[in-house]
N, C-alpha and C positions, 0 to 999 in steps of 0.2 A: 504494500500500500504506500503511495506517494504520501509526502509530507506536508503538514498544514502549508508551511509554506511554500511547495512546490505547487501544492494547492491552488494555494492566493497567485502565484503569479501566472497561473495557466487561466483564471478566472480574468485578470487584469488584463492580459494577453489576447482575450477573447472578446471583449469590447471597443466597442468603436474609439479612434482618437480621440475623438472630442469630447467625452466620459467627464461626466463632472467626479468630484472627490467625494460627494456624497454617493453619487451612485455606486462610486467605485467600494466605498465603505458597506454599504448596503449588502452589494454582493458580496462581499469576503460574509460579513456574520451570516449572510443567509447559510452561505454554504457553511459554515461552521456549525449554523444550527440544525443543519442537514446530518450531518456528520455525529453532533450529538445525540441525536434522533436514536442514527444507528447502532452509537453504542449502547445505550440503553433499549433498545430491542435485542440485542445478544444477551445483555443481562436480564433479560426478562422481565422491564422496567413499566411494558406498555400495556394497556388496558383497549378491549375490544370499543368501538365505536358504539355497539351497543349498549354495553356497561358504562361507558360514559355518557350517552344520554339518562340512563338508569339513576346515577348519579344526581346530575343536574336533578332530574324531576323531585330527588329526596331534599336539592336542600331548597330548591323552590317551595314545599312543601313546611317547612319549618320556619 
């Protein structure tokens, strides 16, 4: 697996010149929050879509 920051510069790399510093910002967390994502679905961190509405409706309920 490549490196966050071989990451970020393949991300950076991939947009246009004219890329503002927010957009560019934008992209790196996204993809890092992509990345997070992942590792916590190998640890077994995530909960089905349906259990998360399940969720919701208990504490709307309180």
């Amino acid at each position: 697996m490549q490196t966050l920051k071989n990451l970020s510069i393949n991300v950076i790399k991939s947009l246009p010149e004219n890329t503002t510093l927010e957009e560019i910002m934008y992209q790196i967390h996204l993809m890092a929050q992509v990345l997070e994502g992942f590792k916590d679905e190998e640890k077994g961190k995530l909960i089905s879509t349906t259990e998360l509405l399940k969720r919701i409706q208990q504490w709307r309920q309180r």
